[in-house]
Each structure stands twice: as structure tokens, then as C-alpha cells.
C-alpha positions as a LaTeX table, in Angstrom:
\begin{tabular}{lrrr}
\hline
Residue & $x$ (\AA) & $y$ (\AA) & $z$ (\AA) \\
\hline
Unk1 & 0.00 & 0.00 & 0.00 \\
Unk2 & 0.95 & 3.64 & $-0.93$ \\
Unk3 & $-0.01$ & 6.52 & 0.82 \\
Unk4 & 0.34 & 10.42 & $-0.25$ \\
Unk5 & 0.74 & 12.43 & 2.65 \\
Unk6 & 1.38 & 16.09 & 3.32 \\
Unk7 & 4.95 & 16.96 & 5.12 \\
Unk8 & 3.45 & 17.55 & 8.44 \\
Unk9 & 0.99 & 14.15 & 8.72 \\
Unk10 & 4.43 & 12.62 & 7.13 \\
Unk11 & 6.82 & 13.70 & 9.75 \\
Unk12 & 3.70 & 12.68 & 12.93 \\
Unk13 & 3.96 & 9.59 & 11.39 \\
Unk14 & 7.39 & 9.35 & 11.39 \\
Unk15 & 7.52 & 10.70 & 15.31 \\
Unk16 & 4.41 & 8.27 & 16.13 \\
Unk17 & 6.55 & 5.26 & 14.56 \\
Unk18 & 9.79 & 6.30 & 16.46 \\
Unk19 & 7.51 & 6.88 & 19.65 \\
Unk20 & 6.22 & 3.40 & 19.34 \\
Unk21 & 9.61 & 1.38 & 18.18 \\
Unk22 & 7.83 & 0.38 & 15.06 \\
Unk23 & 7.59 & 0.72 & 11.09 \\
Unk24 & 5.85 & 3.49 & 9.84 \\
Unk25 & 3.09 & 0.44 & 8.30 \\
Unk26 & 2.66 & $-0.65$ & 12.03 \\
Unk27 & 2.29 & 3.14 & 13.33 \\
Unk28 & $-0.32$ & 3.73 & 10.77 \\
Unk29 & $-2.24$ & 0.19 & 11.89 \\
Unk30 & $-1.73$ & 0.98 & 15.25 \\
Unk31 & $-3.48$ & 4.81 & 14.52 \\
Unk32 & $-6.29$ & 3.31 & 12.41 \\
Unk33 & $-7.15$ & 0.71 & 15.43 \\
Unk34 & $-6.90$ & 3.65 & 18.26 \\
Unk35 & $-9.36$ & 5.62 & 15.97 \\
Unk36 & $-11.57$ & 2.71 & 15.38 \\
Unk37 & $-11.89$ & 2.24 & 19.00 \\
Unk38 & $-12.24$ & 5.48 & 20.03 \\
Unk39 & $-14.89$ & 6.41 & 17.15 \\
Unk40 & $-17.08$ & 3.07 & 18.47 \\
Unk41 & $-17.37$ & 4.94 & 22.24 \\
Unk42 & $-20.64$ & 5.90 & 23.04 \\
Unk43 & $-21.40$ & 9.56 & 22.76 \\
Unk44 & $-22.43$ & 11.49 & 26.12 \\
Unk45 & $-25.53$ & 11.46 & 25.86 \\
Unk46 & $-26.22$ & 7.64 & 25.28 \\
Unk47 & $-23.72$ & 7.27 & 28.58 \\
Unk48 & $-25.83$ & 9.20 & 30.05 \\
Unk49 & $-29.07$ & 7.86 & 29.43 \\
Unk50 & $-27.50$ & 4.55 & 30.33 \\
Unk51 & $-26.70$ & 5.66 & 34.00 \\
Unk52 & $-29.86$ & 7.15 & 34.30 \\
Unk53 & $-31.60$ & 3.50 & 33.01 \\
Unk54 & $-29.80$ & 1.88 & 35.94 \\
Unk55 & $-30.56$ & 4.24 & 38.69 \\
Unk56 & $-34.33$ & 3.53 & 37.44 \\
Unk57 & $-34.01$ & $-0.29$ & 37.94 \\
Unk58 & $-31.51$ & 0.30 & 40.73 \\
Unk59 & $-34.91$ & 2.26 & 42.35 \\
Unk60 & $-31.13$ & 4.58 & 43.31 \\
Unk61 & $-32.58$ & 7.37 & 45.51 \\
Unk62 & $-29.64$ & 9.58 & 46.96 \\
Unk63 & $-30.18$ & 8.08 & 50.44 \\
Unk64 & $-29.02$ & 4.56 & 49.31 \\
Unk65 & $-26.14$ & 6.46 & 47.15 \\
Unk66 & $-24.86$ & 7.79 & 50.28 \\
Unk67 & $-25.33$ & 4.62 & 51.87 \\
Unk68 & $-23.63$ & 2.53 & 49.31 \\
Unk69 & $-20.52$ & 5.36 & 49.37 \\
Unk70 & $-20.27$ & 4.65 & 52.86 \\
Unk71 & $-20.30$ & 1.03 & 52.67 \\
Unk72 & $-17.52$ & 1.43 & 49.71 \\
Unk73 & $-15.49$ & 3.53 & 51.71 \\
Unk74 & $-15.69$ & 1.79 & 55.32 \\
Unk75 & $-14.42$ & $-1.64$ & 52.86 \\
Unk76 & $-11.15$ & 0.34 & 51.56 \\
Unk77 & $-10.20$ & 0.94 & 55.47 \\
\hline
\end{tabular}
């Protein structure tokens, strides 16, 4: 595979694959697979939405937040 790219993506490449200790193929790979990952992430408000889902089943009222805080930090002691 050939790829065209301006000076400056060219020399972040170059950095990236000297960063990492690998060819400038496995740098690009490497990039593609962060972005892929990264671009899969649910967006705020689904995250959201999710947490709020779970405090709804949960029946979470702030009381038994508190108490469950408690009960998490009394365990780390």
C-alpha cells in the first residue's frame, strides 16, 4: 500500500513510529485501530441515558447512594 501524505501528517507519522519502536506500516495500523476504537465509544448522551436506566431499575434514591458510598469507603479501610 501507498499513501500520499502532506509533510506535516508525514513527519507525525514518522515521530508516532519512532515513539512506538515500530515501522511506519505498524504506526499507521496501530493509529487506524486507536481511531476505530475510540470512534465506536458511546457519545455522552447515550452514557448518560444509560446511567440514568440503571438508577431507574436500581430504584437509586440519593439516600441509598450515600449509603452505598459509605459502605464502599468503610471496605477500603
Amino acid at each position: 500500500m501507498t499513501l500520499d501524505l502532506d509533510p506535516k501528517t508525514s513527519q507525525l507519522l514518522v515521530r508516532l513510529a519512532n515513539l512506538w519502536r515500530v515501522s511506519k506500516e505498524e504506526a499507521v495500523r496501530r493509529a487506524l485501530e486507536q481511531a476505530g476504537v475510540a470512534s465506536s465509544k458511546p457519545d455522552l448522551a447515550t452514557r448518560l441515558a444509560a446511567l440514568s436506566e440503571l438508577r431507574l431499575r436500581l430504584n437509586l434514591t440519593p439516600a441509598k447512594a450515600e449509603e452505598w458510598q459509605q459502605a464502599v469507603r468503610n471496605a477500603r479501610r
